[in-house]
C-alpha angles and dihedrals in degrees: 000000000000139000112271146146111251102169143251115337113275133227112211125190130148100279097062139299125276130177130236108223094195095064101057129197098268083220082089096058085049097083088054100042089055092050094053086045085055101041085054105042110092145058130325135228101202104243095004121129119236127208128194123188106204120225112260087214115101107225115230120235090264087051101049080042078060105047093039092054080061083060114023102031094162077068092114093052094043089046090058092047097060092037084062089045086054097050091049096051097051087048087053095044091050078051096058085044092063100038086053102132082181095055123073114224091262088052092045094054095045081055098051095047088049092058100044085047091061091035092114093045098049087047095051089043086061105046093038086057091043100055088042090059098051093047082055089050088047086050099055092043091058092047086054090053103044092044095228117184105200142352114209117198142174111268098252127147101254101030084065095043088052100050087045087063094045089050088055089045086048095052087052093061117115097261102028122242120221114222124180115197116205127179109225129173122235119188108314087329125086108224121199116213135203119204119200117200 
């Protein structure tokens, strides 16, 4: 299994598949997840101000494999994991397709084939999702340990929708930790800014 965009999550019955375009494939936030935690893994100046600028090249799926190895290196494991949990949750969800009393046979069986048509791109939604969501874990724990204060960023789609993520991981610590997120302009940029109580 490997790192790669698959598209928009899909809603599959027995008439057909369509996507869902709100609810994107989280593969697209990756490449900004690795370059915060980049831009946060290494040593510390007391009171000094840090700056990243992000690489404007977009990794491929075998590069961000790469990078997040470095930080996740449990990824493999984890990869295989949510490859099983898809599995089990198309065959449940064949299950549930058979059982239909709601469904006539021909209905049923448009349904089934649907589903095992989309098999490889459920699988590589959830592990996709899954490895996004543990870059964003590794993330917060490196912002906890390195006692940032704040993180200011473009405001840019997915860099919001990224450090939304992190602000939810970051209210899971134990202890919680308090952010508060503001939209500020800057010149002729909005910057959007995390605070991290």
């Amino acid at each position: 299994m490997e790192l790669k965009y698959v598209g928009p999550k899909p809603f599959i019955s027995h008439s057909g598949i369509q996507f869902d375009n709100n609810k994107e494939d989280k593969f697209v936030y990756l490449n900004v997840v690795v370059q915060l935690i980049k831009a946060f893994d290494h040593e510390y100046d007391e009171d000094k101000r840090y700056y990243y600028d992000t690489d404007a090249k977009v990794l491929t799926g075998a590069l961000l494999m790469h990078e997040l190895q470095k930080f996740c290196p449990d990824i493999n494991f984890l990869i295989e994991k949510k490859s099983t949990k898809a599995r089990e949750y198309i065959e449940h969800e064949i299950k549930r397709t058979k059982k239909s009393i709601l469904l006539n046979a021909e209905e049923k069986e448009a349904l089934q084939n649907n589903i095992y048509l989309m098999k490889d791109y459920i699988i590589q939604r959830f592990v996709n999702k899954s490895i996004y969501y543990n870059a964003i874990e590794k993330l917060a724990e490196l912002l906890k340990k390195e006692h940032i204060d704040y993180i200011s960023i473009p405001m840019f789609l997915k860099f919001a929708h990224v450090l939304h993520s992190l602000q939810g991981s970051l209210k899971r610590q134990r202890p919680p930790i308090d952010t508060k997120m503001n939209i500020y302009k800057e010149g002729d940029i909005f910057v959007l800014r995390l605070q991290v109580a």
